[in-house]
N, C-alpha and C positions, 0 to 999 in steps of 0.2 A: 472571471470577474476580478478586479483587481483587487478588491479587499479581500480575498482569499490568498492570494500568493502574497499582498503585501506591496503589489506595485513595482516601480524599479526597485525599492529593498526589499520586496519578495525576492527580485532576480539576482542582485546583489548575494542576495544567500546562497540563494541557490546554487550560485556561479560559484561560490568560494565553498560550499560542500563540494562539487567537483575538484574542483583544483586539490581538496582535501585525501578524497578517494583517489586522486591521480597521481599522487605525495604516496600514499601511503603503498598502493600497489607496484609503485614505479622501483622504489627499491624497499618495499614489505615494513616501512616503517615510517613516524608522522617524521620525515625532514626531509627538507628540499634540498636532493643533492647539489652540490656547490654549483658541477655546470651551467645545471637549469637554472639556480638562481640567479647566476649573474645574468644568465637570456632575460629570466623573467624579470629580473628588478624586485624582487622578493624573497623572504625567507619566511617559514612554519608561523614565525613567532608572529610574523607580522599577517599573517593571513590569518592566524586563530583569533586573533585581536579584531581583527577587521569583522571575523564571522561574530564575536559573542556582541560586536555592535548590529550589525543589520541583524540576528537574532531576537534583540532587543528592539528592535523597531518593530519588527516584525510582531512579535509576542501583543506589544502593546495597541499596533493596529488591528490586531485577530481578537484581541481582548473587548477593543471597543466595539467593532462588527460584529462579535456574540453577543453582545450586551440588547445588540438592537434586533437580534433573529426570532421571529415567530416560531414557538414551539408545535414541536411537531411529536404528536402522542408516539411513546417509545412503541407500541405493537403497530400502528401505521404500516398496513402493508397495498403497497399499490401494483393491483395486479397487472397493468400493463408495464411494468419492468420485469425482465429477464435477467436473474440475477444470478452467479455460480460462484463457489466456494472454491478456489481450490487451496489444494493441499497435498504435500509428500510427505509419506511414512513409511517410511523403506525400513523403520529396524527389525534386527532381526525379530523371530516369532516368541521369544523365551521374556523379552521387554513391556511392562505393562501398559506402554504408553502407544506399542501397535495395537493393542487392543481397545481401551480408554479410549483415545481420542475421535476412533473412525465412529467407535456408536456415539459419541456426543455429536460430534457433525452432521451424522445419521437423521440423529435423533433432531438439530436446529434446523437442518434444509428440510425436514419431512415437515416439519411444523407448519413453516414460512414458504413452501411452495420451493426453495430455491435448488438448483443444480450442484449436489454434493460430488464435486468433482477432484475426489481424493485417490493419489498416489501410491499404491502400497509398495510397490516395486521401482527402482530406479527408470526415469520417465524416458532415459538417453543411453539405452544401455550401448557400448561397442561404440559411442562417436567420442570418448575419451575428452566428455565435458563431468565435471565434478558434481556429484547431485547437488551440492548447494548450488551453484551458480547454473542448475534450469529452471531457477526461479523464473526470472524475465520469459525465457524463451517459453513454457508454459505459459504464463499468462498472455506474451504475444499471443500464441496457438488460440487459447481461447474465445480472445475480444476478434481478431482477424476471422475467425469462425461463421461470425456473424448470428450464432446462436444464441450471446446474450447479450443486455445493455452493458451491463458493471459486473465487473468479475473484484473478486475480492482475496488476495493471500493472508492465509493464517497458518502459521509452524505448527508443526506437528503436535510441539509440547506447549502450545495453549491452549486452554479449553473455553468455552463457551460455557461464562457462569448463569447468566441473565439471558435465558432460552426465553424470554416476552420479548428483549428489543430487536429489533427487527434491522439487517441493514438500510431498507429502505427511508425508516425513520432516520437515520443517521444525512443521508442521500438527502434528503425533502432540507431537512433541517438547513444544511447545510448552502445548497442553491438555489432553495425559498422558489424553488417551480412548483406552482400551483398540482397539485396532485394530479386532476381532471384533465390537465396538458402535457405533461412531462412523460416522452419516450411514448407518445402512441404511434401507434404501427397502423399498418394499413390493414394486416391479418388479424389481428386484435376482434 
């Protein structure tokens, strides 16, 4: 839907958070080395300018389109979505936050029905990808699976304070799909 990204200034942002991330990794810092700028006909300064304006459109078309969204009760849970957590927590066993975290998640998927599909061990051991960046590629694994609707990443070191809201409420709210039709299956 177009009032969720914002439209062409949804993509306009969009477009210049990449160009951002492509700056930054390309030589590990926000500036556009000289080469590329002069290809691209831009520098940092003029792409961070261009991003806090389509931000600003942005914000304020997401602002108006909330204003107009039917509330969706925060416990709302619709059983015909298939919904998974995941999560990596690979620290070591001695860190309170290996142990904290897995029973809060535990404790939010058992509640809500959803697939607590948390990490304790490095998900990519020996293919010489860095545990942060198999964010992506787990959540590919997951949705490509076919196992669930919406899969959802959350870091190891957040916790889940409001064990009542439900991702689904979040979901409804958001793409204002009627409960009664949104993601029914045929095995349902």
């Amino acid at each position: 839907a177009e009032y969720m990204g914002g439209g062409d200034w949804g993509k306009a942002y969009r477009l210049l958070q990449m160009a951002q991330i492509f700056i930054f990794t390309l030589r590990n810092k926000n500036k556009v080395p000289e080469r590329e700028g002069g290809v691209w006909g831009t520098d940092e300064a003029t792409i961070f300018q261009e991003m806090q304006l389509a931000r600003q459109m942005v914000e304020k078309m997401r602002a108006d389109h909330r204003s107009s969204l039917q509330k969706v009760p925060d416990d709302f849970r619709d059983p015909n979505l298939r919904i998974g957590l995941v999560s990596i927590c690979a620290y070591p066993d001695e860190f309170a936050i290996r142990h904290a975290t897995p029973a809060n998640r535990e404790e939010y998927c058992r509640k809500h029905g959803y697939a607590n599909l948390m990490h304790l061990e490095h998900p990519m051991p020996g293919q010489g990808v860095d545990i942060q960046h198999t964010k992506l590629a787990l959540l590919a694994h997951y949705l490509q699976s076919g196992e669930y609707d919406f899969v959802m990443w959350t870091d190891c070191d957040s916790i889940i304070m409001n064990m009542n809201k439900t991702i689904d409420s979040i979901i409804h709210t958001y793409t204002q799909i009627p409960p009664s039709s949104a993601h029914a299956r045929d095995d349902a």
